[in-house]
N, C-alpha and C positions, 0 to 999 in steps of 0.2 A: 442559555445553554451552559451548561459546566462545563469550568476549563479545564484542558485535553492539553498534557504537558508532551508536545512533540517528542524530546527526547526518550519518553516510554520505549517510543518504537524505534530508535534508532539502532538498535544492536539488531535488529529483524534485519536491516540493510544486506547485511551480511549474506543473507540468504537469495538475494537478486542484485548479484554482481551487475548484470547489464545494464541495472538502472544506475541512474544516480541517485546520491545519499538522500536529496530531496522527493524523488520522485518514488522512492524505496519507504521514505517518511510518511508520505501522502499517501502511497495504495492502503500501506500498512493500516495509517488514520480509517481509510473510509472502511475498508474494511473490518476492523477488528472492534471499531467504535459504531460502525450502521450509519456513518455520516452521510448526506449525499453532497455531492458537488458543492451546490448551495453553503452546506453548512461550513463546509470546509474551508471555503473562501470568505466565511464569515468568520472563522475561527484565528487563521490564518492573516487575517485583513488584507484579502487580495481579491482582484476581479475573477467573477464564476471563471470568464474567457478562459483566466491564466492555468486554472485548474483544469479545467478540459480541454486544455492544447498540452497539457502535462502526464493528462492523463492515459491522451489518445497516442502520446508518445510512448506512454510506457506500455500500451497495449500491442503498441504492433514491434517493441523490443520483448516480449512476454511473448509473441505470435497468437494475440488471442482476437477475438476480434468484435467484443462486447464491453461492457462493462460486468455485464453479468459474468459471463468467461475468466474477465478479470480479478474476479471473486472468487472462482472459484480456482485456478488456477492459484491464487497467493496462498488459500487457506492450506489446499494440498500438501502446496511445497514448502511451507512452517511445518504445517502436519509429521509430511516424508523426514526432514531434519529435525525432529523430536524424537521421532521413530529412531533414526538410526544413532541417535547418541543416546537413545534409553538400550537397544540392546548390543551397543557396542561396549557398554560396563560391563 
């Protein structure tokens, strides 16, 4: 697998106050990289468990209640905050 410099995504944090900075790291990860669980906990060098008690956290602070949901919901709301500071110039 190629290495995936966590910090890439840590200015995304920003955008999901509710999470924490890790948990804002990781959606970011699986999503914007197509990770699954798996990979991430490989990536990461942590147990799948830890990933998906982390991630099932962030899903019900998100109010989503998939992982799929959870996909779509993060791309959105990067999406929505690009939006509005391209035509807030």
């Amino acid at each position: 697998m190629a290495a995936v410099d966590p910090s890439q995504f840590s200015a995304l944090g920003k955008f999901f106050p509710e999470l924490t900075e890790l948990q804002a790291v990781h959606v970011c990860m699986l999503v914007f990289n197509h990770l699954s669980v798996e990979e991430l906990a490989e990536l990461r060098d942590i147990a799948p468990n830890t990933v998906k008690e982390s991630m099932s956290s962030a899903q019900k602070k998100l109010g989503v209640s998939s992982m799929k949901l959870l996909r779509t919901s993060v791309i959105n709301r990067v999406l929505l905050h690009i939006a509005i500071y391209i035509f807030k110039e």
